[in-house]
C-alpha positions as CSV (number, residue, x, y, z in Angstrom):
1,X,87.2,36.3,-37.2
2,X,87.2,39.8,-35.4
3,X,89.0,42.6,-36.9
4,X,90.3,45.5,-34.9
5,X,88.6,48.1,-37.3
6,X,85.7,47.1,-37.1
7,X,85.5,46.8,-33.5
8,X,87.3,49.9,-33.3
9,X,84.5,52.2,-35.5
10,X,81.5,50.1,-33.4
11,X,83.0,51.4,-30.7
12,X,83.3,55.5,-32.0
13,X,80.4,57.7,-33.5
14,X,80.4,55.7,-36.8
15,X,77.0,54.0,-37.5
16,X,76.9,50.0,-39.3
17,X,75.1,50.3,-42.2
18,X,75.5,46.7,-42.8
19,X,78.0,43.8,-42.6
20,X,78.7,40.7,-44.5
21,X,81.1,38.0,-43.9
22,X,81.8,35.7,-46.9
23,X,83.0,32.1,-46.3
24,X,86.4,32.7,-46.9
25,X,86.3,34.9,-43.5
26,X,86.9,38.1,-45.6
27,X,84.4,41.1,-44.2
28,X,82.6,44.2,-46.2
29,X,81.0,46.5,-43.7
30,X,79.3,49.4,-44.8
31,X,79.5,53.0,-42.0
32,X,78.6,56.4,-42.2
33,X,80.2,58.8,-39.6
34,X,80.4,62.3,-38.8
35,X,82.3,64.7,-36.4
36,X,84.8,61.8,-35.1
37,X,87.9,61.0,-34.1
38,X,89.5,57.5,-34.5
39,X,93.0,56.1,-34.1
40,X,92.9,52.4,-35.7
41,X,96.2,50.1,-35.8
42,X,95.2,46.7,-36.3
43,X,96.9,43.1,-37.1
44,X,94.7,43.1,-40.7
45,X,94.4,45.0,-43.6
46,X,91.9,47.4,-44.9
47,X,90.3,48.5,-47.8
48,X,88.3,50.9,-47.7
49,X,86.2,53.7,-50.4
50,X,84.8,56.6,-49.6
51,X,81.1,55.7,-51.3
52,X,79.6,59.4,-50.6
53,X,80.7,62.7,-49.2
54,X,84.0,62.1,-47.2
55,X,85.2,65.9,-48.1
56,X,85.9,67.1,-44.6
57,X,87.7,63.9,-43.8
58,X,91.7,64.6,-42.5
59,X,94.5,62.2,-42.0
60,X,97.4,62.9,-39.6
61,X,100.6,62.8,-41.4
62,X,103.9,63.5,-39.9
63,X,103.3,66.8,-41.5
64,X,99.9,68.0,-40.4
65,X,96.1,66.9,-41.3
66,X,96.2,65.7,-45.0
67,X,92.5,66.3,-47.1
68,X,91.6,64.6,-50.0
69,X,88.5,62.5,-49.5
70,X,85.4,62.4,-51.6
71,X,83.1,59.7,-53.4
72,X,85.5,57.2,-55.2
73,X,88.7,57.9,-53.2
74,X,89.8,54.4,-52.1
75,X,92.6,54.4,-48.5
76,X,94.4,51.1,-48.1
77,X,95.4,50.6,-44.6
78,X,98.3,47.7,-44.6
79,X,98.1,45.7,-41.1
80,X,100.2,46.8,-38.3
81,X,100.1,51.0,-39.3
82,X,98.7,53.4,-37.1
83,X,96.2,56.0,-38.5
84,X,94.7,59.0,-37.0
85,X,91.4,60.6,-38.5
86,X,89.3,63.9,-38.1
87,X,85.9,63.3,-39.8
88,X,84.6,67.0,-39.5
89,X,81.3,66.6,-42.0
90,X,79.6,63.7,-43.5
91,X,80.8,60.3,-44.7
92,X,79.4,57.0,-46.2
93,X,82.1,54.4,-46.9
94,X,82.5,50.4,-47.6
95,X,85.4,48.7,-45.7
96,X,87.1,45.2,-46.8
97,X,89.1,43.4,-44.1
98,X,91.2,40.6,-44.8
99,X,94.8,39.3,-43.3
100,X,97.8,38.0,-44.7
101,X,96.2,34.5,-45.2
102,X,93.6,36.0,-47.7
103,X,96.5,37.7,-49.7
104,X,98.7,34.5,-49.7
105,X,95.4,32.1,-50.8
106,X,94.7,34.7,-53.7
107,X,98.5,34.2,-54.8
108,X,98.5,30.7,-54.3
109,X,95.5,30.5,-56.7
110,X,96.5,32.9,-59.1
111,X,100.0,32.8,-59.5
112,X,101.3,29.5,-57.9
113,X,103.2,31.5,-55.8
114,X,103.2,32.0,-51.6
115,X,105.8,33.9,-50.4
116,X,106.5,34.4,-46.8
117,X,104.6,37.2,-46.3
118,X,103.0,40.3,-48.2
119,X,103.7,43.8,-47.4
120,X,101.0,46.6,-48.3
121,X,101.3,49.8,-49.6
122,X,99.7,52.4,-47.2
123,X,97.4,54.8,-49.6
124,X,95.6,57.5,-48.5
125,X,92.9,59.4,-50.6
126,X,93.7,57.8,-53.7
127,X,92.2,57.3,-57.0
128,X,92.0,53.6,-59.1
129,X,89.3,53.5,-61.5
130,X,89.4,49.3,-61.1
131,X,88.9,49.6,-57.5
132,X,85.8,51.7,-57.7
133,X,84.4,49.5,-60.4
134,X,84.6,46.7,-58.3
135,X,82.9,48.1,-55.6
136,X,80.3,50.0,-57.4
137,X,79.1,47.6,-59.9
138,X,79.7,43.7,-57.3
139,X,79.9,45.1,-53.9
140,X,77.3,48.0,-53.8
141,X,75.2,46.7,-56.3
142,X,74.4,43.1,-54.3
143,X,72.3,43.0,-51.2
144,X,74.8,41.5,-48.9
145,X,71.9,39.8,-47.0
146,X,70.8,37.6,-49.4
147,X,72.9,33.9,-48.8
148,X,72.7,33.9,-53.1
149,X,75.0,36.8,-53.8
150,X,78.2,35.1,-51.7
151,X,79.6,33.9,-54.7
152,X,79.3,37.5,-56.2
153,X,80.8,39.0,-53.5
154,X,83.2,36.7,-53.0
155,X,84.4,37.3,-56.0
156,X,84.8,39.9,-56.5
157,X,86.7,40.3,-53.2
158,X,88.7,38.4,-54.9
159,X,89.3,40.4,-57.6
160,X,90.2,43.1,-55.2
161,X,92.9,40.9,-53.4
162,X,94.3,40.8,-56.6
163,X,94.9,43.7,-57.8
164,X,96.0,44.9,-54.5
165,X,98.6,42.2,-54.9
166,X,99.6,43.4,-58.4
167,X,99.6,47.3,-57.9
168,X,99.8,47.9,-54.1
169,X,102.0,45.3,-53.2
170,X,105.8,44.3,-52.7
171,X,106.0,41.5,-55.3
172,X,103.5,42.8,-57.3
173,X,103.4,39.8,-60.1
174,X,101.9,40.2,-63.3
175,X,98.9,38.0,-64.0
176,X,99.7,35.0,-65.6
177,X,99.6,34.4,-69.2
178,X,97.4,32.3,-70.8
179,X,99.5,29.6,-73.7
180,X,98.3,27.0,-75.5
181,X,94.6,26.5,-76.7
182,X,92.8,24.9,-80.0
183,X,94.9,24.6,-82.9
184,X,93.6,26.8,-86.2
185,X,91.9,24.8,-88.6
């Protein structure tokens, strides 16, 4: 599958670091860009965290050029919103695309639940200590060349999806509980 970011940043100053796409049709990419501009409005989400630098990085809000970036700051980009950036200095970051389909197969397998669709919170700048542990310590720390660490990253792309449907969501369901077991002797 192509996705619009992606394309969209190939075709700007931002340089591919490196790419994976896992079976499910999910994509990381890894970029580093400096003194650009992009406008990106695409028909997926993103994911993105801001690995290194990312302190001269602006946002256009209704309101003016919003700051905030720097290592461990996550942005969540729902499908179909527009955003306008000013990189003016250095910036290393990891990008997860997925669609609506990924969210829903997550729910389905999770929660036994698939509703019609599943609306995203934008988030811009923001800190989640889960998020950057996930990245850090499955995404970063696998070399996304190797055929081996698919299931790795896989899931825990997984584990992403869901606690983006949890906390960043509009149904944001509770996991489920877990009842029953082996009886005490």
């Amino acid at each position: 599958m192509g996705y619009g970011t992606f394309e969209t940043l190939r075709r700007q100053n931002a340089v591919l670091k490196g790419t994976v796409e896992l079976n499910s049709g999910i994509q990381l990419a890894a970029w580093y860009n400096n003194c650009d501009t992009v406008t990106v409005r695409s028909d997926h989400h993103t994911l993105s965290l801001y690995v290194a630098d990312g302190y001269e990085s602006y946002q256009k809000t209704p309101h003016g050029w919003k700051n905030g970036g720097g290592p461990d700051r996550f942005c969540l980009m729902p499908k179909g919103d527009e955003s306008v950036w000013d990189i003016r200095g250095d910036l290393s970051f990891v990008h997860l695309y997925c669609t609506d389909a990924h969210l829903r197969r997550v729910g389905e397998e999770v929660w036994d639940r698939s509703p019609a669709n599943f609306t995203l919170q934008e988030k811009t700048f923001a800190s989640d200590d889960k998020i950057t542990a996930v990245y850090r310590q499955f995404l970063l720390a696998n070399d996304w060349r190797q055929p081996a660490n698919q299931l790795t990253l896989s899931a825990a792309s997984s584990l992403l999806l869901t606690h983006l449907i949890q906390h960043y969501s509009s149904v944001q369901w509770r996991l489920p509980t877990v009842t029953g077991g082996w009886r005490q002797a």
